[in-house]
N, CA, C and O atoms as a GROMACS GRO file, in nm:
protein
  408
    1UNK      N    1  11.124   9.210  11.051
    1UNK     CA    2  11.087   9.108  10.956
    1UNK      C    3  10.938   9.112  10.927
    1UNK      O    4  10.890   9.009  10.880
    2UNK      N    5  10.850   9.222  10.949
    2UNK     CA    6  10.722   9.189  11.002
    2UNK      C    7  10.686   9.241  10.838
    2UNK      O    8  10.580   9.209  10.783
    3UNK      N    9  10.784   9.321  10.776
    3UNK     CA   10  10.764   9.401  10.590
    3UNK      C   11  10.786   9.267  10.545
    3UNK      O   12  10.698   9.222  10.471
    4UNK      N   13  10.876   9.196  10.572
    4UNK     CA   14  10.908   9.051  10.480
    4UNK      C   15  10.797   8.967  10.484
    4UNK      O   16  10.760   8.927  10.374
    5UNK      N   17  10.750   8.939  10.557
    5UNK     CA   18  10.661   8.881  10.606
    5UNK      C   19  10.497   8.930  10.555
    5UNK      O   20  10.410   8.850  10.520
    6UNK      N   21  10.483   9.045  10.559
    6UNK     CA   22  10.395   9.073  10.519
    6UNK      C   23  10.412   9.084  10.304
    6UNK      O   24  10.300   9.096  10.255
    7UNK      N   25  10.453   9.083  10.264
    7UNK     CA   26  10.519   9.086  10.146
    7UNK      C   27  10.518   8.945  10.075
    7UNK      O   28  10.489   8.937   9.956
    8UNK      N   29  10.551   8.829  10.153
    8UNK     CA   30  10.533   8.717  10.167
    8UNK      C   31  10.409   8.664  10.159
    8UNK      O   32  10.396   8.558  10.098
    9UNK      N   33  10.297   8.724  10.218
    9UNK     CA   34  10.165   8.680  10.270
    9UNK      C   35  10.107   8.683  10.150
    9UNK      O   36  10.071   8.585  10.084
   10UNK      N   37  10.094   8.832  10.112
   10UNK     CA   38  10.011   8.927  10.049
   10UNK      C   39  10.012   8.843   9.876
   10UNK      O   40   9.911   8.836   9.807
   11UNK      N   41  10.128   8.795   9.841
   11UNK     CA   42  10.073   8.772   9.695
   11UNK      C   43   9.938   8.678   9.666
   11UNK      O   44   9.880   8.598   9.740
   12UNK      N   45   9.922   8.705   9.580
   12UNK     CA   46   9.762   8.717   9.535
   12UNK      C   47   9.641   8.679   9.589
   12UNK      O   48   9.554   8.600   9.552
   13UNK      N   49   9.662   8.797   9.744
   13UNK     CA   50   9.568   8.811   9.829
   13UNK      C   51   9.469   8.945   9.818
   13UNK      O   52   9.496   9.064   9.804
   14UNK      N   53   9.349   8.878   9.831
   14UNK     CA   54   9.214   8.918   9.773
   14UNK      C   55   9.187   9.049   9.880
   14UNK      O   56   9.173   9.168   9.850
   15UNK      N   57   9.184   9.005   9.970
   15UNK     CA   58   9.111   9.088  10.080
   15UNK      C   59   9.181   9.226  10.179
   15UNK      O   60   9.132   9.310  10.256
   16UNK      N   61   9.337   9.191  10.122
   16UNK     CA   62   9.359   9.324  10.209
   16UNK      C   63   9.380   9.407  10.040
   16UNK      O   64   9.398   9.366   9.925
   17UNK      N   65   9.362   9.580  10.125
   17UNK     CA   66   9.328   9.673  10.005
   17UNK      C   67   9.476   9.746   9.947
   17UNK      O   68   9.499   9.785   9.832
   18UNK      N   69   9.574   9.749  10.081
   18UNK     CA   70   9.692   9.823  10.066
   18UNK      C   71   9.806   9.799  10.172
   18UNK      O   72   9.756   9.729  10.260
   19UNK      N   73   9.904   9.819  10.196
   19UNK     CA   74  10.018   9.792  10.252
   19UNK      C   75  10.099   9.900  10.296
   19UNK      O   76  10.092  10.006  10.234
   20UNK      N   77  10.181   9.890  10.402
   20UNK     CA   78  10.237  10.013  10.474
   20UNK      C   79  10.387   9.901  10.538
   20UNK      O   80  10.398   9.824  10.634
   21UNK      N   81  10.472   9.940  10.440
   21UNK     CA   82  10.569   9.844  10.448
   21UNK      C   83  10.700   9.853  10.486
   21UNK      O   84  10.786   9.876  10.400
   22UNK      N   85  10.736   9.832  10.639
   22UNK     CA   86  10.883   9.944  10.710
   22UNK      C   87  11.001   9.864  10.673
   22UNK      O   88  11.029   9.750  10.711
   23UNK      N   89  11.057   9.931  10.604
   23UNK     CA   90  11.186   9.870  10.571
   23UNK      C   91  11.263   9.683  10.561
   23UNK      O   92  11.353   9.622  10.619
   24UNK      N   93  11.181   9.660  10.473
   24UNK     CA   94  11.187   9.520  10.421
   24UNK      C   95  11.347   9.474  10.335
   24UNK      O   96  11.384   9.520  10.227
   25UNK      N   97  11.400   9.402  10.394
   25UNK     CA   98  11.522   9.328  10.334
   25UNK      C   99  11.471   9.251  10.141
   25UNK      O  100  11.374   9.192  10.093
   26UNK      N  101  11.583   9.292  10.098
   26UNK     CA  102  11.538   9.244   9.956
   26UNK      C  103  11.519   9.037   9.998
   26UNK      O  104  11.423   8.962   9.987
   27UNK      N  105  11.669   9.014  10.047
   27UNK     CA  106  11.647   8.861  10.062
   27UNK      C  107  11.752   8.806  10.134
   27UNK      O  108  11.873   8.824  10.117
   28UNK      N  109  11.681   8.721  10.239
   28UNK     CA  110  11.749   8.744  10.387
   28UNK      C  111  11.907   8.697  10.322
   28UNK      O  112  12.000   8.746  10.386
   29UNK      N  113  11.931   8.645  10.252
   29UNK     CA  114  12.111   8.565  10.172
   29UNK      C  115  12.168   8.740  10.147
   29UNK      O  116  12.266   8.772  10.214
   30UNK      N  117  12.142   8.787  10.108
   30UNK     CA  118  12.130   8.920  10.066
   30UNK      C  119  12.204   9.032  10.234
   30UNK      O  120  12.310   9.094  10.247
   31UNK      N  121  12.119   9.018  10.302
   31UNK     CA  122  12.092   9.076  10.488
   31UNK      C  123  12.206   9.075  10.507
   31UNK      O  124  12.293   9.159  10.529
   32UNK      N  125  12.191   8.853  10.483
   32UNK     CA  126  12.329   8.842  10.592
   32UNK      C  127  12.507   8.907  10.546
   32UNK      O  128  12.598   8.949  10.617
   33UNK      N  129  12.488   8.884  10.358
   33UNK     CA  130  12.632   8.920  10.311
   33UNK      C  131  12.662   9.124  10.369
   33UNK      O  132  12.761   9.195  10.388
   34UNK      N  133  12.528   9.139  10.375
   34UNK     CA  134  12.530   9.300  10.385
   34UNK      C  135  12.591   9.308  10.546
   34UNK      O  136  12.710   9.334  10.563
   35UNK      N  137  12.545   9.296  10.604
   35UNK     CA  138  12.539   9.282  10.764
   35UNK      C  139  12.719   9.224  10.808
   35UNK      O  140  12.799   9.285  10.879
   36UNK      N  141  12.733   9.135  10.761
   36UNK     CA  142  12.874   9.071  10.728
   36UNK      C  143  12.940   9.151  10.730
   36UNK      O  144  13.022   9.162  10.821
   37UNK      N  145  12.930   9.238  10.632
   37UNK     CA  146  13.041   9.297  10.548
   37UNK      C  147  13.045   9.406  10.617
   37UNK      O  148  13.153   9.463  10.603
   38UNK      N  149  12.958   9.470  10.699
   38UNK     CA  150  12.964   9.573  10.768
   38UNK      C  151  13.027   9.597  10.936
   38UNK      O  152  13.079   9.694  10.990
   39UNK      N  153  12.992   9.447  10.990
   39UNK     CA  154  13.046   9.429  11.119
   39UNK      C  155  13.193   9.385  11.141
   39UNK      O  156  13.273   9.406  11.233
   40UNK      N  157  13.201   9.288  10.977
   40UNK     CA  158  13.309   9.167  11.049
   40UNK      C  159  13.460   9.231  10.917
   40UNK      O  160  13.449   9.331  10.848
   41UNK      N  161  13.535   9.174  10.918
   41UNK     CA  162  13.644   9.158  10.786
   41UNK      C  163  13.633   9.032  10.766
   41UNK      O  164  13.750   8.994  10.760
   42UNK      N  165  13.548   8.917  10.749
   42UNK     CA  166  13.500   8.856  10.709
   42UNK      C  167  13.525   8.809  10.576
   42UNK      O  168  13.433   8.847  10.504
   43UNK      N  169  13.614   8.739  10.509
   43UNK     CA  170  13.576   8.750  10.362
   43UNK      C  171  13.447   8.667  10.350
   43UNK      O  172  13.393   8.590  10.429
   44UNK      N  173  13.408   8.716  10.196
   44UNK     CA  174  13.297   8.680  10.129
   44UNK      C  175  13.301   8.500  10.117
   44UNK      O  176  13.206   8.466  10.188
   45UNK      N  177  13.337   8.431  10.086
   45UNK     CA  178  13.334   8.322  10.043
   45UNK      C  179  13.345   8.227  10.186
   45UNK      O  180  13.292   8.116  10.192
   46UNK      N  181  13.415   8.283  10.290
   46UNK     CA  182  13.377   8.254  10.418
   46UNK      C  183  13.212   8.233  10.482
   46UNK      O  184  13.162   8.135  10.537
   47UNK      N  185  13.154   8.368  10.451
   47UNK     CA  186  13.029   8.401  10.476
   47UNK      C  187  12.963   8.328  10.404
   47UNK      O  188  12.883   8.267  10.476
   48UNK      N  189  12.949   8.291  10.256
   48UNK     CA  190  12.894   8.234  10.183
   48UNK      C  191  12.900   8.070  10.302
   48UNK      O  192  12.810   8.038  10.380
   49UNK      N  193  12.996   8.013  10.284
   49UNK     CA  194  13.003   7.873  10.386
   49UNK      C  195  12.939   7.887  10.461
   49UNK      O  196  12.870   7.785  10.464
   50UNK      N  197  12.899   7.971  10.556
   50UNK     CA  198  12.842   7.971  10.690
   50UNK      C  199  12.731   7.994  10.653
   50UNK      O  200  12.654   7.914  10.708
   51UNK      N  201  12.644   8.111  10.543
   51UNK     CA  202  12.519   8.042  10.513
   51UNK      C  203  12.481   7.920  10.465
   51UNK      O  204  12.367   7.874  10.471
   52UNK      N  205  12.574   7.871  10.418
   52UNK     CA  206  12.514   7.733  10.334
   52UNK      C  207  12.503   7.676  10.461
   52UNK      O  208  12.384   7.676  10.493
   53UNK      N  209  12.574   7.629  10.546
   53UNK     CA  210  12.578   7.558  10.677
   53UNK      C  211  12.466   7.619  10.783
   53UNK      O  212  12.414   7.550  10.871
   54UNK      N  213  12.438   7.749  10.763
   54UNK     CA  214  12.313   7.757  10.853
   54UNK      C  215  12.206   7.750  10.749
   54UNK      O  216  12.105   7.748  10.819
   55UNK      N  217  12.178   7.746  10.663
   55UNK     CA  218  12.056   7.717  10.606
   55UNK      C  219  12.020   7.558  10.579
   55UNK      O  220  11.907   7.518  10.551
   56UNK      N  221  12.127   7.482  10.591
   56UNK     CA  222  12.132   7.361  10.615
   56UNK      C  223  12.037   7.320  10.722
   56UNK      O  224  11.928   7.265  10.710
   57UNK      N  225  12.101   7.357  10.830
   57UNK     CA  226  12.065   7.368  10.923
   57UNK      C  227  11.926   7.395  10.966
   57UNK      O  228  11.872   7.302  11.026
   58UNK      N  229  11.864   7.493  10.948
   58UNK     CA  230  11.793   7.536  10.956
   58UNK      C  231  11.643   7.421  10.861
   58UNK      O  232  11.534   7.384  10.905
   59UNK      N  233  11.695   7.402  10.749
   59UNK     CA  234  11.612   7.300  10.698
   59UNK      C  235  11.615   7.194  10.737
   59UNK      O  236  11.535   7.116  10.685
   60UNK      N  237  11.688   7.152  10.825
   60UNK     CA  238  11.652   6.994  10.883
   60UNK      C  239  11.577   6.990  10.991
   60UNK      O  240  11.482   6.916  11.016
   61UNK      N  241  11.643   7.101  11.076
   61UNK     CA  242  11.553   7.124  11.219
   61UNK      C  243  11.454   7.182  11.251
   61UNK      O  244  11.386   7.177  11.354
   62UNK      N  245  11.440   7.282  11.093
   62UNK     CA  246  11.310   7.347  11.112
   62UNK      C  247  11.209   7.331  11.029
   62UNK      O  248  11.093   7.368  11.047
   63UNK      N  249  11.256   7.270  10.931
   63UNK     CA  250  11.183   7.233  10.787
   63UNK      C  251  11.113   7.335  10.697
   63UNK      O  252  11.006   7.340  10.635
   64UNK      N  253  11.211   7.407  10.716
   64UNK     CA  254  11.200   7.552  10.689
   64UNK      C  255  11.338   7.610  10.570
   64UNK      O  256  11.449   7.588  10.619
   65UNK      N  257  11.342   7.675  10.433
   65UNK     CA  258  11.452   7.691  10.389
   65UNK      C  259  11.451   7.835  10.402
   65UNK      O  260  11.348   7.901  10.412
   66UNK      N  261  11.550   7.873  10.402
   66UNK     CA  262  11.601   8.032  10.453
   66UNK      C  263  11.607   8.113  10.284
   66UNK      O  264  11.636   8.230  10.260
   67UNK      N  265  11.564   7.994  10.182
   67UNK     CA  266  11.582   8.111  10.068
   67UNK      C  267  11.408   8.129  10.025
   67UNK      O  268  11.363   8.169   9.918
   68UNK      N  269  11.373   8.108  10.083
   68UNK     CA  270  11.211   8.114  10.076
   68UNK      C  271  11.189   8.263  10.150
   68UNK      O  272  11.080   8.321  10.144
   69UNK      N  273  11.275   8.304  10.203
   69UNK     CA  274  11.307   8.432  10.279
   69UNK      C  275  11.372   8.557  10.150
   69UNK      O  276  11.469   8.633  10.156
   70UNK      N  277  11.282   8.537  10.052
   70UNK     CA  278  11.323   8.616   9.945
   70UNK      C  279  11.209   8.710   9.884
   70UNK      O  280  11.134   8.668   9.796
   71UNK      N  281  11.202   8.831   9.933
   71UNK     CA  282  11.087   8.943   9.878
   71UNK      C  283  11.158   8.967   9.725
   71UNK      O  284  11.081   8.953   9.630
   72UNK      N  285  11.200   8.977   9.716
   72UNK     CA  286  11.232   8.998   9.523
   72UNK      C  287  11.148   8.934   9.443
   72UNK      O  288  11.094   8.993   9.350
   73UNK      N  289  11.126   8.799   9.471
   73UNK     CA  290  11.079   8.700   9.380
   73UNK      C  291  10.890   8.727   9.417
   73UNK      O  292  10.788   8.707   9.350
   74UNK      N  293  10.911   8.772   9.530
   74UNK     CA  294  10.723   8.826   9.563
   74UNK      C  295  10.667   8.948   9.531
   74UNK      O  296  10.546   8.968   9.521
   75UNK      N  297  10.751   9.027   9.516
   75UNK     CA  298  10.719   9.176   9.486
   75UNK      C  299  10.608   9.207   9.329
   75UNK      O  300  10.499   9.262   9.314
   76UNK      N  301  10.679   9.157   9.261
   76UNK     CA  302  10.568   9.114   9.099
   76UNK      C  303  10.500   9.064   9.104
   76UNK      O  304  10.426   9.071   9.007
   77UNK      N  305  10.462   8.975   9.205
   77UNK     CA  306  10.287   8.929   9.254
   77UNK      C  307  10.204   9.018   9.332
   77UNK      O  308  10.083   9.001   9.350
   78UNK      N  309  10.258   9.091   9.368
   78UNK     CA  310  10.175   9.177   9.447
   78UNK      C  311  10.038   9.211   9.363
   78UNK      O  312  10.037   9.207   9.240
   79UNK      N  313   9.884   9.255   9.468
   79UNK     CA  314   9.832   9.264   9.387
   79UNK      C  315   9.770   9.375   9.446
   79UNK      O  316   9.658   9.404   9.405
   80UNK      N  317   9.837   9.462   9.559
   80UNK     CA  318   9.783   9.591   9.623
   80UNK      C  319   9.880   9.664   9.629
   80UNK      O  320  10.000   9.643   9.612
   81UNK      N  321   9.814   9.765   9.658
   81UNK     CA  322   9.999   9.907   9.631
   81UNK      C  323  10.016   9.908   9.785
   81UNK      O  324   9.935   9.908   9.878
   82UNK      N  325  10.183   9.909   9.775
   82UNK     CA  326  10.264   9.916   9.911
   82UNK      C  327  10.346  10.051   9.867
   82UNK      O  328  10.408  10.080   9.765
   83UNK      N  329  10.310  10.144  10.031
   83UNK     CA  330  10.350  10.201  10.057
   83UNK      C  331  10.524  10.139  10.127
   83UNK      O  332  10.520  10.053  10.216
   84UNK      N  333  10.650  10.187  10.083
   84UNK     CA  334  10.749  10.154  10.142
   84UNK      C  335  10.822  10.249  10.225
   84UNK      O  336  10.854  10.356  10.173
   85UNK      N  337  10.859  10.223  10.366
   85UNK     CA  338  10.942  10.343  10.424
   85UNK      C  339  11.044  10.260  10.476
   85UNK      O  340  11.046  10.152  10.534
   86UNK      N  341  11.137  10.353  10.432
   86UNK     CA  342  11.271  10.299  10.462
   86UNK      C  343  11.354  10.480  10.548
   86UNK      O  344  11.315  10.595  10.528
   87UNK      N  345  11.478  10.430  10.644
   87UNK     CA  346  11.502  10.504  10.697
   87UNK      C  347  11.659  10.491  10.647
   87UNK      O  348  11.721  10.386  10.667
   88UNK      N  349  11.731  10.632  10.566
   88UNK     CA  350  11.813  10.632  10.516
   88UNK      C  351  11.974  10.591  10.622
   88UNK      O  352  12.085  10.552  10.586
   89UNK      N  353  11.918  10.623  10.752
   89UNK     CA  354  12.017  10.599  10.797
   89UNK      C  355  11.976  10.448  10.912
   89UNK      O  356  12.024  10.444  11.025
   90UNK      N  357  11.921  10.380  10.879
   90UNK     CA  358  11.865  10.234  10.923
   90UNK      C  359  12.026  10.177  10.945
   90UNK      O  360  12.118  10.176  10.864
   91UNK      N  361  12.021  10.129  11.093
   91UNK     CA  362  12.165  10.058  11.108
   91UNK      C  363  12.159   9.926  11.061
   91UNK      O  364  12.267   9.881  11.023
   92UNK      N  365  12.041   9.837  11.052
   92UNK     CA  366  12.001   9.696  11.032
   92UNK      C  367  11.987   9.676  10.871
   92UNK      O  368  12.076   9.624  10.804
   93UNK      N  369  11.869   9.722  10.819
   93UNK     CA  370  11.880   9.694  10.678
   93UNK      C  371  11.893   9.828  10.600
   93UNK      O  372  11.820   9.926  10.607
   94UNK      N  373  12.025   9.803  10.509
   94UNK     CA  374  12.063   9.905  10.422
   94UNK      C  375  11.895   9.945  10.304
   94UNK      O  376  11.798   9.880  10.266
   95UNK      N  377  11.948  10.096  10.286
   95UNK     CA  378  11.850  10.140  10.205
   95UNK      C  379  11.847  10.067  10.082
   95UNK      O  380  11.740  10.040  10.027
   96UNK      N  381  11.970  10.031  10.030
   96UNK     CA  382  11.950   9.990   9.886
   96UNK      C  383  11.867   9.845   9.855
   96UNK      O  384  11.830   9.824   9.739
   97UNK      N  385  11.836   9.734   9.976
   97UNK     CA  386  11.741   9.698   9.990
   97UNK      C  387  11.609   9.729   9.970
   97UNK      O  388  11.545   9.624   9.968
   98UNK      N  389  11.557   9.800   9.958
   98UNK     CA  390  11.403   9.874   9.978
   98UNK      C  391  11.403   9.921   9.825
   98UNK      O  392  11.296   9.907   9.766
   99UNK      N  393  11.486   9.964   9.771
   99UNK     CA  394  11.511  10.026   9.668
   99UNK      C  395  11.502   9.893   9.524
   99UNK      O  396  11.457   9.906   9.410
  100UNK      N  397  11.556   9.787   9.583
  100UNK     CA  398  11.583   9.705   9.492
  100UNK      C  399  11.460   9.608   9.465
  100UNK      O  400  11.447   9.523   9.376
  101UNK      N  401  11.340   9.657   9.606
  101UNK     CA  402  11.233   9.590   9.595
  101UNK      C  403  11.095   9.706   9.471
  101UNK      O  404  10.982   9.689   9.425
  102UNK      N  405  11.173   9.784   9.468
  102UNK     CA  406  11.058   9.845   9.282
  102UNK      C  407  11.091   9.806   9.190
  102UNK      O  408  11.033   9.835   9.086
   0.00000   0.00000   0.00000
């Protein structure tokens, strides 16, 4: 999470010059349906419930919302060039993530 995070920081920040960015999730709603779909037989609309209910969650107890956890919507603010490495065979976050962040 440390690419999300840094991705997060960075919009229209003055002082750092460039970015070196390891395999960043497009948006954690995004992670979890991917991740889902890969471990569990899970249907979709199942999964969907259980994020709504943990992001619920998560905003009451942490005061924190889990869609604020979205590099897509930060990427066009950027105002330094990021280097991105992604590892094609990454068991955690799929490549097409990384891909969807140009």
């Amino acid at each position: 999470m440390g690419a999300v995070t840094a991705l997060l920081y960075l919009q229209g920040c003055t002082f750092i010059k460039a970015v070196v960015l390891d395999s960043p999730f497009a948006s954690f709603k995004s992670l979890v349906h991917d991740m889902a779909a890969k471990i569990t037989k899970i249907p979709s609309i199942i999964v969907n419930a259980a994020y709504k209910l943990l992001k619920s969650t998560v905003k009451t107890k942490a005061k924190f919302n889990l869609s604020d956890l979205n590099p897509e919507k930060a990427v066009p603010f950027l105002t330094v060039p990021a280097f991105f490495v992604v590892g094609v065979d990454d068991n955690i976050i799929p490549v097409q993530h990384t891909f969807s962040l140009f």
